[in-house]
C-alpha positions in Angstrom: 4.2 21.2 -6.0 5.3 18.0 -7.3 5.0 15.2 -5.3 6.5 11.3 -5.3 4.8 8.6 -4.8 6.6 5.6 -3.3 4.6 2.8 -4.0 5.3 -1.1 -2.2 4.1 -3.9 -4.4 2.6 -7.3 -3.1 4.3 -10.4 -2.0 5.2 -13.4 -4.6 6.9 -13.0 -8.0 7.0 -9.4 -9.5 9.0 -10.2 -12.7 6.7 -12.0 -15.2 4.0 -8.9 -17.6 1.2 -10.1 -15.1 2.9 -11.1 -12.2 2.2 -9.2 -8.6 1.4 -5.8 -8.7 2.7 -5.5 -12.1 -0.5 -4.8 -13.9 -1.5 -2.2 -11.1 1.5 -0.8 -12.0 1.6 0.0 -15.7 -2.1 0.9 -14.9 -1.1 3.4 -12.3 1.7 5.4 -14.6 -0.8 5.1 -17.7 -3.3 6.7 -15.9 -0.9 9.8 -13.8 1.4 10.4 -17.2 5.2 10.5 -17.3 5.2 14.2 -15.2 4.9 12.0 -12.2 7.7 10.4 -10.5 6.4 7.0 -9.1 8.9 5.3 -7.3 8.0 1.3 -7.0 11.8 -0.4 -5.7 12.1 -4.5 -5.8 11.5 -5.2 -2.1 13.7 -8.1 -1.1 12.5 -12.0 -1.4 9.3 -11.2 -2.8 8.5 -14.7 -3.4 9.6 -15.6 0.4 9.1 -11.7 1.9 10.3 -11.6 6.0 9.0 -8.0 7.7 12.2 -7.5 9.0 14.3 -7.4 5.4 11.4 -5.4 3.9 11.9 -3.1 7.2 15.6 -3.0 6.2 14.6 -1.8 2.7 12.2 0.8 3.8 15.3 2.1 6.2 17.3 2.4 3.1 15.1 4.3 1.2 12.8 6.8 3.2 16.2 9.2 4.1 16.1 9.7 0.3 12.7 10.2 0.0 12.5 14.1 -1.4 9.7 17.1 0.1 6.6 15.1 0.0 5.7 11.8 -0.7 2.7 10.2 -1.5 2.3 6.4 -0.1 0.7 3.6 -1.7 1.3 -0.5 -1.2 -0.5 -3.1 -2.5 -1.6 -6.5 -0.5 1.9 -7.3 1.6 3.1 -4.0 0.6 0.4 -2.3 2.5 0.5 -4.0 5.2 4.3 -3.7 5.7 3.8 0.3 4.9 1.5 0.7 7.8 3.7 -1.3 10.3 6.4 0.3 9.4 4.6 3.5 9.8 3.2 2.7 13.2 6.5 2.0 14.7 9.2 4.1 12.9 9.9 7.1 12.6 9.0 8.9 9.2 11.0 12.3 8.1 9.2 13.4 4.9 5.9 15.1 4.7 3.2 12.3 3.5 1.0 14.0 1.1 -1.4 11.1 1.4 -1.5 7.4 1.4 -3.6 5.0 -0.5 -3.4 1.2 0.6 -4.9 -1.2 -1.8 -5.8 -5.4 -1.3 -4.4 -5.2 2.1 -4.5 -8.0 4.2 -5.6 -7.5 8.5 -2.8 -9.6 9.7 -4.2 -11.5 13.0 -7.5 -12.4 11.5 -8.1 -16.6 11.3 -6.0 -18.1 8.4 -3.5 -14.4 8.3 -2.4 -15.4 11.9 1.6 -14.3 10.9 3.4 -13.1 14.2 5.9 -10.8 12.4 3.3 -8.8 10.3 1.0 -8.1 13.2 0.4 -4.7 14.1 0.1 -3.7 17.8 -3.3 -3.6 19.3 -3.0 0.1 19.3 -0.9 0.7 15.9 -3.2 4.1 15.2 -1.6 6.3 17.8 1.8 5.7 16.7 1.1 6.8 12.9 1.9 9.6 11.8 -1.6 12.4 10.7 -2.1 10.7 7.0 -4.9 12.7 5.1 -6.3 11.7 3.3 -5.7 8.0 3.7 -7.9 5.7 1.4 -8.5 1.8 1.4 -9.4 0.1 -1.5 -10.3 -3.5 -1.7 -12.8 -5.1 -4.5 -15.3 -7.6 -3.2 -14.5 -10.1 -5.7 -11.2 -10.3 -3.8 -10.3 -14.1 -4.1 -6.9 -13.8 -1.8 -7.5 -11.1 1.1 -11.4 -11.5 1.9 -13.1 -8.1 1.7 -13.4 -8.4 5.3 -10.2 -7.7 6.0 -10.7 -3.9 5.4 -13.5 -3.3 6.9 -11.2 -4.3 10.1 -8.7 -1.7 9.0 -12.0 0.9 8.2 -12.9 0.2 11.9 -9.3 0.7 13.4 -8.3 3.9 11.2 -12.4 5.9 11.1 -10.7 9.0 8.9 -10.1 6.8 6.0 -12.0 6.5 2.8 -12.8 3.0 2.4 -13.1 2.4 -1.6 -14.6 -1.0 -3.4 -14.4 -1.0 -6.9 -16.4 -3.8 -8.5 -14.4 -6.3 -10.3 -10.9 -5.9 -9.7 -10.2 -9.4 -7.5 -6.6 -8.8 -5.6 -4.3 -7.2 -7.9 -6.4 -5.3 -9.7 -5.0 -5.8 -13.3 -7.9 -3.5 -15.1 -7.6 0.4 -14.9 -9.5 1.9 -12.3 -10.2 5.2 -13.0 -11.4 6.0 -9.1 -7.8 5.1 -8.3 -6.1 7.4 -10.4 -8.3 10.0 -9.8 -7.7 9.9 -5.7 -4.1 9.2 -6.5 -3.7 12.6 -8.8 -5.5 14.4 -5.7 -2.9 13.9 -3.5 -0.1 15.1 -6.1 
């Protein structure tokens, strides 16, 4: 069965080569081949992102969303999948979701009211298995910290830590791709 993966990309500017999630990306459809269809839309203001026009996006989108779908967001785009997860509903099947760099909104100096997720944002997700985190220690934006507070809140995920990839991960990582192509 082919799947799509909709994947969210990180705040700031997405348009330069190396810019945002941009290396991630080219990475990401290197590594899965032109057979898979991986959907990564312009989220609004990425430079100046609000949860609420992000939100709107998402609303757009999902209804068009075909069978299942595969999840992935990196750094801001994560975080807004998961909110919007936790308090929306969700019509198509997740096959999986795999949330990369993603900051724990809440914790000191990530204290940003409308990206916080409610004190008990695991019941109202939807069943997501397998669910993986990644996050590099050498992460010089979002502290590694910051998923091992996720790791604690959601226990059935597989927390990953590549060495060397910092935030945006702009080298190919083959343990991606490979948990990525298990989901498809």
């Amino acid at each position: 069965m082919k799947h799509t993966i909709l994947f969210i990309h990180s705040a700031g500017s997405q348009e330069g080569e190396h810019e945002g999630s941009n290396d991630l990306l080219r990475h990401l459809r290197a590594g899965l081949g032109a057979d898979v269809t991986l959907l990564a839309p312009r989220m609004p203001s990425p430079d100046s992102p609000t949860y609420a026009s992000w939100k709107q996006a998402l609303d757009a989108l999902v209804p068009t969303l075909p069978g299942e779908v595969v999840l992935m967001g990196h750094s801001l785009g994560g975080s807004v999948l998961l909110k919007y997860l936790s308090e929306e509903a969700f019509a198509p099947r997740i096959a999986g979701m795999v949330l990369i760099a993603m900051p724990y909104w809440g914790m000191d100096d990530w204290e940003v009211d409308e990206y916080l997720l409610r004190k008990d944002f695991p019941t109202g997700l939807p069943v997501i298995r397998p669910l993986y985190l990644y996050h590099s220690e050498d992460d010089d934006v979002v502290s590694f910290e910051h998923v091992h507070y996720y790791a604690g809140k959601l226990p059935a995920a597989t927390v990953r830590t590549p060495v060397g990839m910092g935030h945006v991960f702009a080298k190919p990582c083959p343990a991606l791709v490979g948990d990525v192509r298990s989901l498809l």
